[in-house]
FIKOLZA-1660 file (N, C-alpha, C; in steps of 0.1 Angstrom, whole numbers, plus 5000, padded with zeros to 4 digits):
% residues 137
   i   px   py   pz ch aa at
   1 6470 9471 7627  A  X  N
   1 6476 9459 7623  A  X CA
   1 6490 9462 7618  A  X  C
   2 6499 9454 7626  A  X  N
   2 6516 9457 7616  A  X CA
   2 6516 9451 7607  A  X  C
   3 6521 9456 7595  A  X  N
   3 6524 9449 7579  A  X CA
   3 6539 9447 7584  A  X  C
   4 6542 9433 7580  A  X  N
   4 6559 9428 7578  A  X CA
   4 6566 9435 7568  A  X  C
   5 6572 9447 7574  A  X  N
   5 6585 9455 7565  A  X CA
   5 6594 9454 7569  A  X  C
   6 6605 9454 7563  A  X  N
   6 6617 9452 7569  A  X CA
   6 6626 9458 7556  A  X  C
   7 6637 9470 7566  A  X  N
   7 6645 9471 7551  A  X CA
   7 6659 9469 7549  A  X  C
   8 6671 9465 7544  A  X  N
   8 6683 9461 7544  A  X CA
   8 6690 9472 7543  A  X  C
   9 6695 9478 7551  A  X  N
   9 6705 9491 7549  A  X CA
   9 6718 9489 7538  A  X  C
  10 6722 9472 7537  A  X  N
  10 6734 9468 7529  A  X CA
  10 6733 9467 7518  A  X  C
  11 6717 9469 7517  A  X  N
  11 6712 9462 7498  A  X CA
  11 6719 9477 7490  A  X  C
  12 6719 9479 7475  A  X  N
  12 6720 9488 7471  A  X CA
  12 6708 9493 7471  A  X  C
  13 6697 9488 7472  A  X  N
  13 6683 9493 7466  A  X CA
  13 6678 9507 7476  A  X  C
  14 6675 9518 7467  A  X  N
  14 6672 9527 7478  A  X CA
  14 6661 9525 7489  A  X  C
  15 6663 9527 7502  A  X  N
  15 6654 9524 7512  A  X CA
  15 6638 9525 7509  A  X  C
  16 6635 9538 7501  A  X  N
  16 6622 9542 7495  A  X CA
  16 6618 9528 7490  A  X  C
  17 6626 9525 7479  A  X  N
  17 6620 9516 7472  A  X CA
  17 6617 9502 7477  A  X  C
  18 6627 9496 7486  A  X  N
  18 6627 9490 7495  A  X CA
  18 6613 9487 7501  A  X  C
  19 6605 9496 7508  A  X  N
  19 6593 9499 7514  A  X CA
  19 6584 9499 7505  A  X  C
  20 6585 9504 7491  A  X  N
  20 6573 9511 7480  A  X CA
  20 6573 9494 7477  A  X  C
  21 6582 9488 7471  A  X  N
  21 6581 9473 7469  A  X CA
  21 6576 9465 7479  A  X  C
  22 6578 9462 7488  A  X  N
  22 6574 9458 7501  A  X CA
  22 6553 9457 7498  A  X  C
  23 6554 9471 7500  A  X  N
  23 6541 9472 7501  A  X CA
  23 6533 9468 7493  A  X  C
  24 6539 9469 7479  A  X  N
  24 6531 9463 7468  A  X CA
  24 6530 9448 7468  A  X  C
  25 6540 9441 7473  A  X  N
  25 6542 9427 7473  A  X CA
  25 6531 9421 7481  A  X  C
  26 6533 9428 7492  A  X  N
  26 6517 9425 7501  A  X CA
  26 6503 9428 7493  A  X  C
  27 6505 9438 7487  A  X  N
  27 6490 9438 7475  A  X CA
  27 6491 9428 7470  A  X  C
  28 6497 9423 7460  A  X  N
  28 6497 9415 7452  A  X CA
  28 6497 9400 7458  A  X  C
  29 6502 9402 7466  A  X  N
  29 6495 9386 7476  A  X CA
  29 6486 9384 7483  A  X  C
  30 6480 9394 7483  A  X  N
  30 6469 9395 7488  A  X CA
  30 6468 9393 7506  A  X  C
  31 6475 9396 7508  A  X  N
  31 6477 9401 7525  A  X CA
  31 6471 9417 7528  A  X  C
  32 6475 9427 7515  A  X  N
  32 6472 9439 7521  A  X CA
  32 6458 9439 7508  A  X  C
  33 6443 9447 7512  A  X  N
  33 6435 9446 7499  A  X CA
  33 6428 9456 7502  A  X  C
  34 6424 9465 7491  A  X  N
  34 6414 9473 7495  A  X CA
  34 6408 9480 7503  A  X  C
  35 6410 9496 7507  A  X  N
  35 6403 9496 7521  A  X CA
  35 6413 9496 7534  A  X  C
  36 6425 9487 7535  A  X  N
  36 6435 9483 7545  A  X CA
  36 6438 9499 7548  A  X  C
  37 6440 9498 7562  A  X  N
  37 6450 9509 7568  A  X CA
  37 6465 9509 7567  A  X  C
  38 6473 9514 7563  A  X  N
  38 6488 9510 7563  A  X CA
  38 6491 9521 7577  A  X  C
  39 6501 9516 7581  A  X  N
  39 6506 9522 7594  A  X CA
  39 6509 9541 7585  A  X  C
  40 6511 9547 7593  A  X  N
  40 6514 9564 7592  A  X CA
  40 6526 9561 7588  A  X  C
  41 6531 9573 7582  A  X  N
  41 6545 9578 7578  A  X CA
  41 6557 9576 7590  A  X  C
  42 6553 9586 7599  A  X  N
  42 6557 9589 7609  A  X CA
  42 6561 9572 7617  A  X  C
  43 6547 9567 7619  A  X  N
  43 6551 9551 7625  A  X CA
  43 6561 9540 7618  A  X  C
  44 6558 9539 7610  A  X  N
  44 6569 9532 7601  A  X CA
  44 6583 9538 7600  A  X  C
  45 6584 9549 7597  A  X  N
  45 6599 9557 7601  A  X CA
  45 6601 9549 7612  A  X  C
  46 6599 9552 7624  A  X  N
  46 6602 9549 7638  A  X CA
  46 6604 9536 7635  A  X  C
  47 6592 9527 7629  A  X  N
  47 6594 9512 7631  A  X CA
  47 6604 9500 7625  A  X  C
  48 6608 9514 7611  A  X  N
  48 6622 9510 7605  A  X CA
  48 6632 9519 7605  A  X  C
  49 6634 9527 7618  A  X  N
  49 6644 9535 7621  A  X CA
  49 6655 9540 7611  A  X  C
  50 6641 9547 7599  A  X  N
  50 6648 9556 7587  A  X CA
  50 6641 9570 7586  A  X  C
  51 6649 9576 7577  A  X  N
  51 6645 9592 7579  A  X CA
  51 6626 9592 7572  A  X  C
  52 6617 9599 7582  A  X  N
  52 6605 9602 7575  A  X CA
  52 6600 9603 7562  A  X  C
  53 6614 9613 7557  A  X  N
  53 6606 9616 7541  A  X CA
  53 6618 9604 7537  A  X  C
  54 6620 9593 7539  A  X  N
  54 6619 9577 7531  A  X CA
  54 6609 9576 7529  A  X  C
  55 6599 9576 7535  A  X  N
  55 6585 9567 7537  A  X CA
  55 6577 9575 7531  A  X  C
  56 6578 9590 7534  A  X  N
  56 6571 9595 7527  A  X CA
  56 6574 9599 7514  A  X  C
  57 6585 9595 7505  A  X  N
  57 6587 9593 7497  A  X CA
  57 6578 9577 7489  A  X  C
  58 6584 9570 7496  A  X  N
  58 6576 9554 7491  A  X CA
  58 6562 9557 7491  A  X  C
  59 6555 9568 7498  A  X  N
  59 6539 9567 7499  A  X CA
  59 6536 9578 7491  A  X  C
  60 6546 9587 7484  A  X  N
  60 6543 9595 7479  A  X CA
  60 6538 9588 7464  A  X  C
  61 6547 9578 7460  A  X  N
  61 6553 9575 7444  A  X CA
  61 6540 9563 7446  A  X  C
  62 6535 9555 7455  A  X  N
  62 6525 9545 7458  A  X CA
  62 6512 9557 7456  A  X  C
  63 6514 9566 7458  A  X  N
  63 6499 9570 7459  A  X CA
  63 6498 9573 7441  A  X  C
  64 6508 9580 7438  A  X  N
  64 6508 9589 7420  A  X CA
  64 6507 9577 7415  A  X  C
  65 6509 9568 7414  A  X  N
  65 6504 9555 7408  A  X CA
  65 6489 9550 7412  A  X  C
  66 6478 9560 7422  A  X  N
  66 6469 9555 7422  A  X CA
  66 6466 9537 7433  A  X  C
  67 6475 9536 7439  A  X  N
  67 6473 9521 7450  A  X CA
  67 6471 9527 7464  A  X  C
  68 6476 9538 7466  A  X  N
  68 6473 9540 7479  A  X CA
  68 6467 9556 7480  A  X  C
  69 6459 9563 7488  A  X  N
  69 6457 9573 7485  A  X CA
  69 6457 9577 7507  A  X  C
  70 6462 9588 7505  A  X  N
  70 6461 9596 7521  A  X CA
  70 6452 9608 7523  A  X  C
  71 6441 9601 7535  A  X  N
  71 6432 9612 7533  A  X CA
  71 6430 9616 7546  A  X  C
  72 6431 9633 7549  A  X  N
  72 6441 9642 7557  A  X CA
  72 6429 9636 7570  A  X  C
  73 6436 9634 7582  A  X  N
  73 6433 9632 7595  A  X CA
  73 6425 9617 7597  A  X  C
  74 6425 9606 7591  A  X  N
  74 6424 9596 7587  A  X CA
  74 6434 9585 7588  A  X  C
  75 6439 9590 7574  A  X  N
  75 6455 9581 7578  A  X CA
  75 6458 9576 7557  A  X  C
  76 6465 9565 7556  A  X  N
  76 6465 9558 7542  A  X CA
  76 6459 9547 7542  A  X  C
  77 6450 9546 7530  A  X  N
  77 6443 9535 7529  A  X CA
  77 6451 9527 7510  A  X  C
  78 6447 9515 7515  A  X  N
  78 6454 9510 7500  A  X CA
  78 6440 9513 7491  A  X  C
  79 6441 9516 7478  A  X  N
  79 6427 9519 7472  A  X CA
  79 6424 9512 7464  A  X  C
  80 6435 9500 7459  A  X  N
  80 6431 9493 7446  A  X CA
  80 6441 9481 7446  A  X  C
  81 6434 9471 7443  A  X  N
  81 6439 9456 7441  A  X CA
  81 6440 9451 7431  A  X  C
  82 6449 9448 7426  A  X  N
  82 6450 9442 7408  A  X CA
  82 6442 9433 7409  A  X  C
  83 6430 9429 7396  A  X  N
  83 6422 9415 7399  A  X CA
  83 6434 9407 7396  A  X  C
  84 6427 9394 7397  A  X  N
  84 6434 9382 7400  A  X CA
  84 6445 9378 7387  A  X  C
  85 6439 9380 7377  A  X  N
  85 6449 9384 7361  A  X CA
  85 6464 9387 7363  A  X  C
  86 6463 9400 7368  A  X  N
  86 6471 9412 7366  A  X CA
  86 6475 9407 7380  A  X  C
  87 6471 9410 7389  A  X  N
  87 6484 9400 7403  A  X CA
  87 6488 9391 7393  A  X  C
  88 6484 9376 7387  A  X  N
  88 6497 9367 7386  A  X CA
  88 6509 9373 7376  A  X  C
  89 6504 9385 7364  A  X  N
  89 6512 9389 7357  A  X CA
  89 6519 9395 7365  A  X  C
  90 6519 9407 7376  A  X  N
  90 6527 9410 7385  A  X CA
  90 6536 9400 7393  A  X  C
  91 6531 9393 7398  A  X  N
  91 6540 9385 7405  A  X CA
  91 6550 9377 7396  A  X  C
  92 6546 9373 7385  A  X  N
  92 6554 9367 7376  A  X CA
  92 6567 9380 7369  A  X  C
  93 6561 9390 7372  A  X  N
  93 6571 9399 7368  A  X CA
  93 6579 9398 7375  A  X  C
  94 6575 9402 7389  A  X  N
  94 6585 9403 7401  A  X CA
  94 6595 9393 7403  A  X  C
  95 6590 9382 7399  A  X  N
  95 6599 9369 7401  A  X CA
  95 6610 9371 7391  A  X  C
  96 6608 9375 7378  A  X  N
  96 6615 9374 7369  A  X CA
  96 6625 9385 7366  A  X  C
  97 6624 9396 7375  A  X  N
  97 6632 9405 7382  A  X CA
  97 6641 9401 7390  A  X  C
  98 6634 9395 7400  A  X  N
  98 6642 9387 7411  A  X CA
  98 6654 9374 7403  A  X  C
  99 6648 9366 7396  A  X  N
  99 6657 9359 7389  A  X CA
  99 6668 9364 7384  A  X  C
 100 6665 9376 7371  A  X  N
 100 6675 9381 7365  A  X CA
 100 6684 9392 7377  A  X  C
 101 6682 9396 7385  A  X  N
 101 6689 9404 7396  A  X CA
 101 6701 9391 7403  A  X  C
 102 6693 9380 7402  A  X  N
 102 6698 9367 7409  A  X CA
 102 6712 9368 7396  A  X  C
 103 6712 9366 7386  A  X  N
 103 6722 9359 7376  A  X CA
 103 6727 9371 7369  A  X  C
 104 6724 9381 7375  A  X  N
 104 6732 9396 7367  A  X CA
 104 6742 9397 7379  A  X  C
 105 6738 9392 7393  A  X  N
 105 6751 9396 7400  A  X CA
 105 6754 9382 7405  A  X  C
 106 6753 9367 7402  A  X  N
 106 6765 9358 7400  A  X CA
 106 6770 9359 7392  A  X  C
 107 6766 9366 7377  A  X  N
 107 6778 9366 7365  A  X CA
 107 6788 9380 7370  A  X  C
 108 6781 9388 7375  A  X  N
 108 6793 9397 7379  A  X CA
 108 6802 9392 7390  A  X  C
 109 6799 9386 7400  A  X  N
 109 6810 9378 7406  A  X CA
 109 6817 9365 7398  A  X  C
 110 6818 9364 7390  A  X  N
 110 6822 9353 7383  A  X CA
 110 6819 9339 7385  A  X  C
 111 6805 9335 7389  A  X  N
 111 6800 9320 7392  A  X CA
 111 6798 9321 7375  A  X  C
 112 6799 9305 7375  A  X  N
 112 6796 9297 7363  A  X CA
 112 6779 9294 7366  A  X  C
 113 6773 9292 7352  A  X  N
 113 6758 9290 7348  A  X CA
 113 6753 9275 7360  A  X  C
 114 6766 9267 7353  A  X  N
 114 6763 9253 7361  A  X CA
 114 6763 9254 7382  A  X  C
 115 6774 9268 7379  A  X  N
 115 6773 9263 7398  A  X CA
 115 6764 9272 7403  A  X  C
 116 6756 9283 7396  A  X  N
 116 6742 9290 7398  A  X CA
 116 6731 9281 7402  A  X  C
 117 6734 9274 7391  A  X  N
 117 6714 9261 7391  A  X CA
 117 6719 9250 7399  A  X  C
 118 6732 9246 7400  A  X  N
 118 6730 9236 7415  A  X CA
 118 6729 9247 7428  A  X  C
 119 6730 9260 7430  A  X  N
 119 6729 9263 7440  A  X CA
 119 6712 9267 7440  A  X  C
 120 6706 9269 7431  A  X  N
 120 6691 9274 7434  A  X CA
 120 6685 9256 7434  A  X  C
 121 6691 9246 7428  A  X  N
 121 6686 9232 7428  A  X CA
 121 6686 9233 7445  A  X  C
 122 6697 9236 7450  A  X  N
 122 6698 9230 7464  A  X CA
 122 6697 9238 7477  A  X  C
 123 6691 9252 7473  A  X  N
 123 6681 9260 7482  A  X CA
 123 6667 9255 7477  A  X  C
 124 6662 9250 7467  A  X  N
 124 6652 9249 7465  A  X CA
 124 6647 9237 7477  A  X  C
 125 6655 9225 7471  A  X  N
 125 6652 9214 7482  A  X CA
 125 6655 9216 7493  A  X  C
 126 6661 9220 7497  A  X  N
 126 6663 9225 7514  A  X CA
 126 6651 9233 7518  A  X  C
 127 6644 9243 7510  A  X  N
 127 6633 9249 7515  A  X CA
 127 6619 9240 7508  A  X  C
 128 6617 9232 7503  A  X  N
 128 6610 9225 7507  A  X CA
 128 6611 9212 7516  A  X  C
 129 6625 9209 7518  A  X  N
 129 6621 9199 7534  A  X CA
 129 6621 9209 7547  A  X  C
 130 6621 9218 7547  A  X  N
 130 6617 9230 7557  A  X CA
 130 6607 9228 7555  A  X  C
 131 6596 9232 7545  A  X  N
 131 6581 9234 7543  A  X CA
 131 6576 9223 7548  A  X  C
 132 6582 9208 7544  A  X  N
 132 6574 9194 7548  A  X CA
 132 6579 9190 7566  A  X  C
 133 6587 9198 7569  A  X  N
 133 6589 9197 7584  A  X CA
 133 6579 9202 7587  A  X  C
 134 6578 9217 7589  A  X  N
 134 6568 9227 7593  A  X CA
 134 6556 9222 7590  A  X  C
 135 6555 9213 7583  A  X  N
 135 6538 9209 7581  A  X CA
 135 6530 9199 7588  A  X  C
 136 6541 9194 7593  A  X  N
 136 6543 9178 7602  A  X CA
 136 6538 9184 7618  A  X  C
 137 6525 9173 7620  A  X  N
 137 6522 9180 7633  A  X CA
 137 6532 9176 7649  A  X  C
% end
């Protein structure tokens, strides 16, 4: 099964991490759980046309944390799923990462507070009358 990775060569974020995040996002939403096969090293390289030890970097630092473990002629399996607790604490973390990454770099381009929250006001609404399109049979 393909897991949806995708990495941004423009982001500053290093590519590893890019992927190591990725993967965990999918744990934590419960798309990827326990047991799952993640594609090989080697396949993902290819399928995000970055150098091997990327990936085998991201699967190195995923495994020493205990989430994913590689067992030789097999392949990687994810090994452990936060219960349901500890996902929302994660995901709320993640978000609040995401937020402050959001307003550390419109204050470094110099947006004002007020023209930040009308712009997240008005992505928000726009992606919910997307969601209530898309739901419309």
């Amino acid at each position: 099964m393909p897991i949806p990775i995708q990495v941004d060569k423009t982001l500053p974020i290093p590519l590893h991490d890019q992927i190591k995040e990725q993967i965990l996002g999918l744990i934590h939403a419960g798309q990827l759980k326990a047991g799952d096969q993640l594609p090989t090293m080697r396949a993902l390289s290819i399928a995000l046309a970055v150098n091997f030890n990327t990936v085998a970097l991201a699967y190195r630092e995923l495994d020493g944390q205990g989430v994913i473990a590689t067992r030789r002629g097999e392949g990687t399996f994810v090994t452990q799923a936060p219960g349901q607790a500890e996902m929302a604490q994660m995901r709320q973390a993640k978000l609040s990462a995401l937020v402050k990454s959001l307003l550390d770099e419109a204050r470094r381009l110099g947006y004002a507070s007020d023209e930040v929250r009308g712009a997240v006001e008005a992505q928000l609404s726009e992606s919910q009358k997307e969601n209530a399109n898309a739901q419309k049979p």
